[in-house]
N, C-alpha and C positions, 0 to 999 in steps of 0.2 A: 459691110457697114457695121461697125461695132456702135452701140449706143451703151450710157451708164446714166438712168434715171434717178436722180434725187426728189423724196417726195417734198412736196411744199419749200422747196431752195430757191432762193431769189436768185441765186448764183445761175449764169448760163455759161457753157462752156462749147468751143468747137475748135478744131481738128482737118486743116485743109494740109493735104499734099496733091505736088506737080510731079509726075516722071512722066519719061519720054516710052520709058521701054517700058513694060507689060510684064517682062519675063525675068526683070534684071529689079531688086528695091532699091532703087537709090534715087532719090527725088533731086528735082532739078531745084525746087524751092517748095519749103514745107512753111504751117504757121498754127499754131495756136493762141486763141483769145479769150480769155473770160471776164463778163462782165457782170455787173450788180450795180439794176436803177432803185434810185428812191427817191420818188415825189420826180419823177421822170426827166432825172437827171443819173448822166454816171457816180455810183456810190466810189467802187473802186473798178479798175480795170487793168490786167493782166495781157502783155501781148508777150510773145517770146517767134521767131524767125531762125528758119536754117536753110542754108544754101546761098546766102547772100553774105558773107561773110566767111572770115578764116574759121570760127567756132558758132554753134547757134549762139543765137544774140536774146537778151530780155530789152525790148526798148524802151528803157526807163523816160526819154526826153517825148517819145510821144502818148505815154500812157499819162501822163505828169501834166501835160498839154490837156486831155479829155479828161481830168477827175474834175466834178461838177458839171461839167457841161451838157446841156443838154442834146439829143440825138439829134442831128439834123446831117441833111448831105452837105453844106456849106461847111460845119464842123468838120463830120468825118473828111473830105478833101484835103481841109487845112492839115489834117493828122497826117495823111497820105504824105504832103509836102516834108512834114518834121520826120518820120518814118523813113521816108529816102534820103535823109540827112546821115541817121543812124547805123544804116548798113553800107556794105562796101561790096558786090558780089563782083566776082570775076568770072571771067569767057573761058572757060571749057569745055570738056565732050557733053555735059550735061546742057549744053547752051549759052550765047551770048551773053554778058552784065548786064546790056539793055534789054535782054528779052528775060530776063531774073528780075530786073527792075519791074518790067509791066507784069510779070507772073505777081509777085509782091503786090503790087499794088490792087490785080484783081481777087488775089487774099483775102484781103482784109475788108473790103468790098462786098464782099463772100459772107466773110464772118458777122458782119453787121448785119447782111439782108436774111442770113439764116438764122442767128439769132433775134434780131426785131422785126420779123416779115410785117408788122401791123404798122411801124411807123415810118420803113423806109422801102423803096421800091427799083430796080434794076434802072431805069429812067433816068434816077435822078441822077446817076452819076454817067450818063451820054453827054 
């Protein structure tokens, strides 16, 4: 687990990978997300995906979707929706398009409950 602390940064940043093998680095679906609230809404937000397309992807149509808005699981979902619009993954040795689609989706899922564990909860998105 590598961490890189910034002091006093509104900024949060995380770092999720899926692989299958252990022994072999090649992830089946990777993601990064940074975000910045103010007055507890998204300031800006950064997401960027690999393994779900031919090249990692920045998804400009669902970060574009959450600037302003506030943190809710209703929100984040609808993101989810615009997010699977943006990518295109394909069924290889690394695994199925749909099982890269629900890897993605539990991503990013990931990324909001590790970064706001105080406003959002694993629950809410059952």
């Amino acid at each position: 687990d590598i961490q890189f602390f910034c002091a006093d940064s509104p900024l949060k940043f995380s770092f999720e990978k899926v692989s299958k093998r252990t022994h072999l680095d090649i992830a089946s679906v990777n993601s990064a997300m940074s975000i910045e609230l103010l007055d507890d809404r998204i300031k800006t937000i950064h997401i960027s995906a690999g393994g779900v397309a031919a090249t990692p992807l920045y998804l400009k149509k669902t970060c574009h979707f959450l600037q302003t808005k506030a943190i809710t699981a209703e929100i984040i979902n609808k993101a989810i929706v615009i997010a699977q619009t943006e990518i295109s993954p394909i069924s290889d040795s690394r695994g199925s398009a749909t099982y890269k689609r629900l890897l993605f989706k539990q991503l990013l899922i990931t990324h909001f409950l590790k970064l706001l564990p105080d406003r959002l909860q694993w629950q809410d998105f059952r």
